[in-house]
N, C-alpha and C positions, 0 to 999 in steps of 0.2 A: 182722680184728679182733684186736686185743690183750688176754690175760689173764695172769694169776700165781697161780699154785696155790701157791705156798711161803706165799702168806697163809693157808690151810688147813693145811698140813703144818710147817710153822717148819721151823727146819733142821734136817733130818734127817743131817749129816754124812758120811758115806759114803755113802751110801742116797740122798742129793739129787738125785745123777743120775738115778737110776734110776727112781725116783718121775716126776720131769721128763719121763723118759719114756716113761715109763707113762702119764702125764697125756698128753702128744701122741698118743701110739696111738689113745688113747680117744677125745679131739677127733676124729680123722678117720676112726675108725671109724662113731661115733655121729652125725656132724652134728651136735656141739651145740659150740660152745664157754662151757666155765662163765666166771660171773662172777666178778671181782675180789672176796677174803673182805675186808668193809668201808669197799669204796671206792662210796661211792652217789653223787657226781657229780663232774664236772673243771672245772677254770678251765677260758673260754671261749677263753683262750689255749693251752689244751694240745693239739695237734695230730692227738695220734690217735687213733685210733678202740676206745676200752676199751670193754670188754664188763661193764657194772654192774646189778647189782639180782639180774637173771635170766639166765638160760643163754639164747647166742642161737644159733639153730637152722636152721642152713643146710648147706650142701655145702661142706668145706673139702678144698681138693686138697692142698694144701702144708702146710706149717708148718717153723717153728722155734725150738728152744728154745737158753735161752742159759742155762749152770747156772753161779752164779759160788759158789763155794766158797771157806770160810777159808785165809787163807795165801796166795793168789793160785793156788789149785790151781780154773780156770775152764776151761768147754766150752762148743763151739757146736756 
């Protein structure tokens, strides 16, 4: 499942990363991935699988986070 927590946090500028991953730890600690802050549905064409409304609550073994920051200063 696909989420973005920078809809909650805005850009926090230095701190983006870390937040990012902070937010990942927590997904795989807790089993839940939260939902997108104000995305409540997708075109029927958009292919993947977002996580809207509510936190969804499973076992995630992986993850990855992709932090793109101003200036082209981005991580994966």
């Amino acid at each position: 499942p696909v989420t973005a927590p920078k809809g909650v946090t805005g850009h926090t500028l230095a701190a983006a990363g870390a937040i990012e991953a902070v937010a990942t730890v927590l997904t795989l600690e807790r089993s839940a991935v939260p939902p997108i802050a104000n995305l409540d549905a997708l075109p029927d064409a958009f292919p993947l699988d977002c996580v809207t409304k509510e936190p969804r609550h499973r076992r995630v073994e992986t993850a990855l986070s992709h932090s793109f920051g101003f200036g082209g200063h981005n991580v994966v």
